[in-house]
C-alpha positions as CSV (number, residue, x, y, z in Angstrom):
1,X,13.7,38.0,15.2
2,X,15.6,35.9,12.6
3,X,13.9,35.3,9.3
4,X,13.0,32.1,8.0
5,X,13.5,31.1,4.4
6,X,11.9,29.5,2.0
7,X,14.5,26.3,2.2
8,X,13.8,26.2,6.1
9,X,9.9,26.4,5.2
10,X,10.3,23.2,2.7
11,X,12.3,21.6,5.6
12,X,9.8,22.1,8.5
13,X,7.4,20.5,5.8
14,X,9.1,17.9,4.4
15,X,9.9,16.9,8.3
16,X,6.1,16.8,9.1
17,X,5.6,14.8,6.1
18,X,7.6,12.0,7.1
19,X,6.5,11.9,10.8
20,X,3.5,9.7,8.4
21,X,5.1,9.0,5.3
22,X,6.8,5.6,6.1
23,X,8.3,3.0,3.0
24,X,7.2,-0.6,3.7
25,X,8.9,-3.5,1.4
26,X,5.4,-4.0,0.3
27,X,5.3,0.0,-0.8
28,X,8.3,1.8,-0.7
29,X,8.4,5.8,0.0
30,X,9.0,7.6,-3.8
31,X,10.7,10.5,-2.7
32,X,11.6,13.5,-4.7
33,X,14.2,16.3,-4.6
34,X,13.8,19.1,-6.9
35,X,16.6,21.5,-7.4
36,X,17.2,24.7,-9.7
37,X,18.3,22.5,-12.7
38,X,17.6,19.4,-11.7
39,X,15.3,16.5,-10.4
40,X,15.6,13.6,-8.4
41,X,13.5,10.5,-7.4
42,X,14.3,7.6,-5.3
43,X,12.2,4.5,-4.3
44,X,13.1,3.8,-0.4
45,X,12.1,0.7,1.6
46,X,12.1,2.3,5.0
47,X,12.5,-0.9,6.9
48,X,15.5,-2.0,5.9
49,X,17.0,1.5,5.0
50,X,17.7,0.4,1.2
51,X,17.0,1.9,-1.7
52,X,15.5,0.1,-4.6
53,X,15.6,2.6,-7.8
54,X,16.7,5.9,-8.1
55,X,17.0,7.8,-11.3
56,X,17.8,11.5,-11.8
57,X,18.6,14.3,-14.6
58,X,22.3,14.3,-13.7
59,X,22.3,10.8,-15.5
60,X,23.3,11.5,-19.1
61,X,20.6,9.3,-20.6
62,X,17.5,11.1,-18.9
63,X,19.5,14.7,-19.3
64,X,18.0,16.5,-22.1
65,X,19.3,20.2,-22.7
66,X,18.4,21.2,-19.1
67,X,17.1,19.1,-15.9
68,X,14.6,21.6,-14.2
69,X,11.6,21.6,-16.3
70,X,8.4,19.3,-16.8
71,X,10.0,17.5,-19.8
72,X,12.8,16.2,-17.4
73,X,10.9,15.9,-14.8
74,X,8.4,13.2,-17.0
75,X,11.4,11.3,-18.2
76,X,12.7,10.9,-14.5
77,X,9.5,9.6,-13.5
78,X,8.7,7.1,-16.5
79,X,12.5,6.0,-15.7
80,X,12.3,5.5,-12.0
81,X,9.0,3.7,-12.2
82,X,10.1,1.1,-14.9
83,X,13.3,0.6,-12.2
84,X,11.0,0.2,-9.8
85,X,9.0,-2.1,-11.4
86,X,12.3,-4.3,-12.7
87,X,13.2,-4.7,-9.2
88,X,9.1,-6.0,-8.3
89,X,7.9,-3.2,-6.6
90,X,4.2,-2.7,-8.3
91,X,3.0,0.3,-5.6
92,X,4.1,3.4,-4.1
93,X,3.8,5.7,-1.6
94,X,4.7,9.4,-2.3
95,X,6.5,11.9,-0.5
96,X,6.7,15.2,-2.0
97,X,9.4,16.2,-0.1
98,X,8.1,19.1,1.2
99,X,7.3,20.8,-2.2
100,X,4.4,21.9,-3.9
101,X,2.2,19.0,-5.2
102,X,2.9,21.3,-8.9
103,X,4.8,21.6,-11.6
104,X,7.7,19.6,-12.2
105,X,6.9,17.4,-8.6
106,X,3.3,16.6,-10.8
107,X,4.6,15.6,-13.7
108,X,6.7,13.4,-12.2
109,X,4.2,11.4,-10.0
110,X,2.1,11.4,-13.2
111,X,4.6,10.0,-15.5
112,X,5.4,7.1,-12.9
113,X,1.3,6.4,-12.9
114,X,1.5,6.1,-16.6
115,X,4.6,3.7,-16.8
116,X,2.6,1.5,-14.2
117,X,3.6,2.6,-10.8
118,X,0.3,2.6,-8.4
119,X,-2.2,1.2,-11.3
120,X,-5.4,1.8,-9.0
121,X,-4.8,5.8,-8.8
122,X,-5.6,7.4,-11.9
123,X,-4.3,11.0,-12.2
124,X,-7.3,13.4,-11.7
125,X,-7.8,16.2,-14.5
126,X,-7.5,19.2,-13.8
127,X,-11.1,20.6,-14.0
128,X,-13.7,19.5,-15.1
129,X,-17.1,21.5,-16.3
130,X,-20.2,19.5,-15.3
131,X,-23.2,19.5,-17.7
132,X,-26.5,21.9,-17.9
133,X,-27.9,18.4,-16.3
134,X,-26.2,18.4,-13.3
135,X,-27.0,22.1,-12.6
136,X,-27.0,22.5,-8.7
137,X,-29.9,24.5,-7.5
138,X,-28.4,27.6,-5.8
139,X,-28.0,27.4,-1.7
140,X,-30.2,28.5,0.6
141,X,-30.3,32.3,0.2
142,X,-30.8,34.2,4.1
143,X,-33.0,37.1,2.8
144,X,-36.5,36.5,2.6
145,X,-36.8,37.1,-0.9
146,X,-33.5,35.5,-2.0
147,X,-35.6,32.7,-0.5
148,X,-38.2,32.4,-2.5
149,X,-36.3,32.8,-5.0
150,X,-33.9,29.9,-4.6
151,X,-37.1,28.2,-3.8
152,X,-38.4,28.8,-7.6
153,X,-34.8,28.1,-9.1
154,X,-35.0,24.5,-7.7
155,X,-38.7,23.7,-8.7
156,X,-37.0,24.9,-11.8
157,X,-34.4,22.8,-11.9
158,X,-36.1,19.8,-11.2
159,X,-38.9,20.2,-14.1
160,X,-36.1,20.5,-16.5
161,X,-34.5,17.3,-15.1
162,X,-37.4,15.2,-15.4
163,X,-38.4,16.3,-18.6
164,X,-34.7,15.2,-19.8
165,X,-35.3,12.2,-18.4
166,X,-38.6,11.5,-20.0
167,X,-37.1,12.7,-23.2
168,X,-34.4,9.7,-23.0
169,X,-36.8,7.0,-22.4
């Protein structure tokens, strides 16, 4: 049995990516290529088979002292996105290209969000703690007595909560 590699992996996925990852003139496909040293990104109207920006780390304006980290990768995207933007196109739609929503591909899409590609989608932190407030009770436990006492953590939990929220009015 031959072995698959990695490459053929990112293939099979970037091909079942764009079996629904279509470019329209109204949003055209940003699609990346990410290489050992270097970056790529391309803004593709699908319909007409043209491309509309591209911008890369080869260029010697976006090159700094080496194309395959997040620092290139950021100055790609804030490049490509004001490209994109010079030629009217205000949204995107992304295709990964078969890699790893991480890294260099996510600091990419980031930077493009922050130069003013797709203004609705707002890059999501990574995580976030939520306060003592918002405390979920714990699940249902299946013992009996890890019933009652989820049973007494939630009476618990909702004293506490009203007594904060008597405290604020």
């Amino acid at each position: 049995m031959a072995q698959t590699t990695k490459a053929d992996i990112r293939r099979g996925v970037h091909s079942r990516i764009r079996k629904k990852v279509r470019g329209t003139a109204e949003r055209p496909r940003l699609a990346v290529f990410r290489s050992l040293n270097h970056i790529y990104a391309q803004v593709i109207d699908d319909d007409s088979g043209k491309t509309l920006a591209t911008a890369s780390t080869i260029e010697k304006s976006l090159a700094g002292s080496t194309g395959g980290n997040i620092e290139a990768a950021k100055r790609v995207g804030t490049a490509v996105a004001e490209r994109a933007k010079a030629g009217g196109v205000e949204n995107v739609v992304f295709d990964r290209g078969g890699y790893v929503y991480h890294g260099r591909v996510k600091a990419l899409l980031d930077a493009t969000r922050e130069a003013g590609l797709n203004k609705g989608e707002i890059a999501k932190p990574a995580k976030e703690s939520k306060p003592e407030a918002e405390v979920k009770p714990p699940k249902k436990a299946k013992a009996e007595g890890d019933a009652k006492a989820a049973k007494k953590a939630k009476v618990e939990t909702e004293a506490k909560q009203e007594e904060e929220k008597k405290d604020e009015e």
